[in-house]
C-alpha positions as CSV (number, residue, x, y, z in Angstrom):
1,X,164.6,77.6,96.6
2,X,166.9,79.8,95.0
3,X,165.4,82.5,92.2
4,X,166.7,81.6,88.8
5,X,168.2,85.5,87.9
6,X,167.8,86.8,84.5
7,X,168.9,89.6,82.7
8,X,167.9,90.8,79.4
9,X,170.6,93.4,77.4
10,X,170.4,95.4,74.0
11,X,172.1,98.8,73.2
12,X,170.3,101.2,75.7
13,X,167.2,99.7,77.0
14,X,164.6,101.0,76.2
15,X,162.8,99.1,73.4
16,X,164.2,95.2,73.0
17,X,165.3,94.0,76.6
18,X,162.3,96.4,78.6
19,X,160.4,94.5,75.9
20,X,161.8,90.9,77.0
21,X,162.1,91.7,80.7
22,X,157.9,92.5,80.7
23,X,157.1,89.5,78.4
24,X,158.9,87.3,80.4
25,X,157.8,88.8,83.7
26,X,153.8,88.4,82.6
27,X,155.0,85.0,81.2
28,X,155.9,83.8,84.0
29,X,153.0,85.4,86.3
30,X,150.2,83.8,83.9
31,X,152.3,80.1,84.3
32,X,152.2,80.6,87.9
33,X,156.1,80.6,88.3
34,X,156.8,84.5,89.0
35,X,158.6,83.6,92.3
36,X,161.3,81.3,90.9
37,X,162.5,84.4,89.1
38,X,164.6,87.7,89.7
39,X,164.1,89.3,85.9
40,X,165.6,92.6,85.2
41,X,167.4,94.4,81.8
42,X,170.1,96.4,81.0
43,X,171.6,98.3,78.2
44,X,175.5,97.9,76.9
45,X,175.6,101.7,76.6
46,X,174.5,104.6,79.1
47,X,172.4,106.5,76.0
48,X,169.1,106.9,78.0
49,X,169.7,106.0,81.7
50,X,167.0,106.5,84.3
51,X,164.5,106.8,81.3
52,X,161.3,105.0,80.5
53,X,161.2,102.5,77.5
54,X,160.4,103.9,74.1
55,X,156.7,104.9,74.0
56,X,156.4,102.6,71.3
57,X,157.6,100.1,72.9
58,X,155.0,100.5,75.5
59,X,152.2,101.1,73.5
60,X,152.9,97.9,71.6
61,X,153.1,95.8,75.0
62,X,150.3,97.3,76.2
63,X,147.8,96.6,73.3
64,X,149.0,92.8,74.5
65,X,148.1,93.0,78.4
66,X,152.0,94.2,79.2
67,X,153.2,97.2,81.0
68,X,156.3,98.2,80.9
69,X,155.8,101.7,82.3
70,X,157.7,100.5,86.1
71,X,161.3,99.4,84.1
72,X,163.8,102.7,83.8
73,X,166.8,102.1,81.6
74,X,170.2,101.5,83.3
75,X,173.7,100.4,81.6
76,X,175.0,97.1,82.3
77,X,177.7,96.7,85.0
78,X,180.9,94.2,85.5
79,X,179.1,93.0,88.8
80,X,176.1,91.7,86.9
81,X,177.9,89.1,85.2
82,X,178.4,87.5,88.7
83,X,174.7,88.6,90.1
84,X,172.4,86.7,87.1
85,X,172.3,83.2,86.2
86,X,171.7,83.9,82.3
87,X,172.7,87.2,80.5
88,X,170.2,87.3,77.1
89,X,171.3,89.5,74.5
90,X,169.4,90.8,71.8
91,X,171.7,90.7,69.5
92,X,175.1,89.7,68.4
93,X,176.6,92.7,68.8
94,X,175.5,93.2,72.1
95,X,176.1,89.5,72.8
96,X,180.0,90.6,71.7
97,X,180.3,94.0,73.7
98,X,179.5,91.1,76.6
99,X,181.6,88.6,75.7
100,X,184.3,90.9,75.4
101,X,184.4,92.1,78.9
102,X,183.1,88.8,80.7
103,X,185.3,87.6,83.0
104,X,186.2,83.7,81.7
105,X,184.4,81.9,84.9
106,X,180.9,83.8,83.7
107,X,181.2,83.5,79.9
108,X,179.0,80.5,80.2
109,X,175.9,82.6,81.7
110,X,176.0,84.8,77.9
111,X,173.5,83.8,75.3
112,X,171.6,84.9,72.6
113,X,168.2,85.3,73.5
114,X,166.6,84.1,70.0
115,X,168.5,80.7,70.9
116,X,166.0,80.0,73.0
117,X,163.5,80.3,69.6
118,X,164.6,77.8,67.9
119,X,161.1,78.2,65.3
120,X,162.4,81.4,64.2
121,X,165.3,82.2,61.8
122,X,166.1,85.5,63.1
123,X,169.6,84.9,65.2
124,X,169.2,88.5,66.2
125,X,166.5,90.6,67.7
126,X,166.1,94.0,65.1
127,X,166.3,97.1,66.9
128,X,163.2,99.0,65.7
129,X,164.1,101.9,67.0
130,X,164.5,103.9,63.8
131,X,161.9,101.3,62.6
132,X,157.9,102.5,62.4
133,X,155.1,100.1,64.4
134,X,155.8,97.1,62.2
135,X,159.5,96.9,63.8
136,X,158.5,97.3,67.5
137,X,155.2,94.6,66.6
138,X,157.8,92.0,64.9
139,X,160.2,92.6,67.9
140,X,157.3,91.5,70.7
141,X,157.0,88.2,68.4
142,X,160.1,87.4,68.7
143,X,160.8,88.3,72.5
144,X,157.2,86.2,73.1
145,X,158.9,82.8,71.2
146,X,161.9,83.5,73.3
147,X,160.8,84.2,76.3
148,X,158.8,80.9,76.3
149,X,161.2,79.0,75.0
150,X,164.1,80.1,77.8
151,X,161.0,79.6,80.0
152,X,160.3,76.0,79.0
153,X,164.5,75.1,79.3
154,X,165.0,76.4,82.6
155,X,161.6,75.3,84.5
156,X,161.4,71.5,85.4
């Protein structure tokens, strides 16, 4: 069986898609269906390459059961649009910067993540990075009703 391959992207990775890509992992550990997925993220700018996600981004997935301390931030790269099956951005500016420089024949694999939350109203993930705690708690809400959600569509 081929691994459904799925990559999360905001600005520079390291508080929304870290945030998605460990929600989604766990997700799909707990539901038993971890091996039908290759899950990474990515950021549409090279601001903190190589570096952990935000602390507060951790500490807010690990008061949940989620660590996030394995993912390092990298910036997205033409060849991923061609390596994953779905490219989730956060937001609509990211989901632009993508759309912009995807190649025709992949612009189908580039969504908006909180498409796949239909419940919310939110079209956009907030980045709480200049945010306090409330931002970074309101941002794991939303990556939780996504993440299921995209889970639910894509697993038979």
């Amino acid at each position: 069986m081929n691994q459904i391959k799925v990559l999360f992207v905001c600005m520079g990775n390291i508080c929304r898609s870290p945030t998605a890509e460990g929600v989604f992992t766990k997700l799909t550990e707990d539901l038993g269906t971890r091996d039908r997925f290759l899950i990474d993220s990515a950021g549409t700018h090279a601001y903190h390459v190589g570096e952990e996600p935000d602390s507060r981004a951790q500490q807010t997935a690990k008061q949940r059961g989620i660590d996030l301390s394995y993912i390092r931030a990298r910036k997205f790269n033409q060849a991923d649009f061609e390596e994953f099956d779905y490219i989730l951005a956060m937001d609509s500016s990211n989901y632009q910067i993508l759309i912009n420089a995807c190649p025709d024949a992949y612009k189908h694999k580039v969504k908006m993540f909180l498409d796949y939350a239909p419940q919310r109203e939110e079209s956009d993930v907030p980045d709480p990075y200049y945010g306090g705690q409330n931002g970074f708690n309101h941002v794991f809400d939303l990556v939780a009703d996504a993440s299921k959600g995209f889970h639910d569509s894509v697993v038979n």
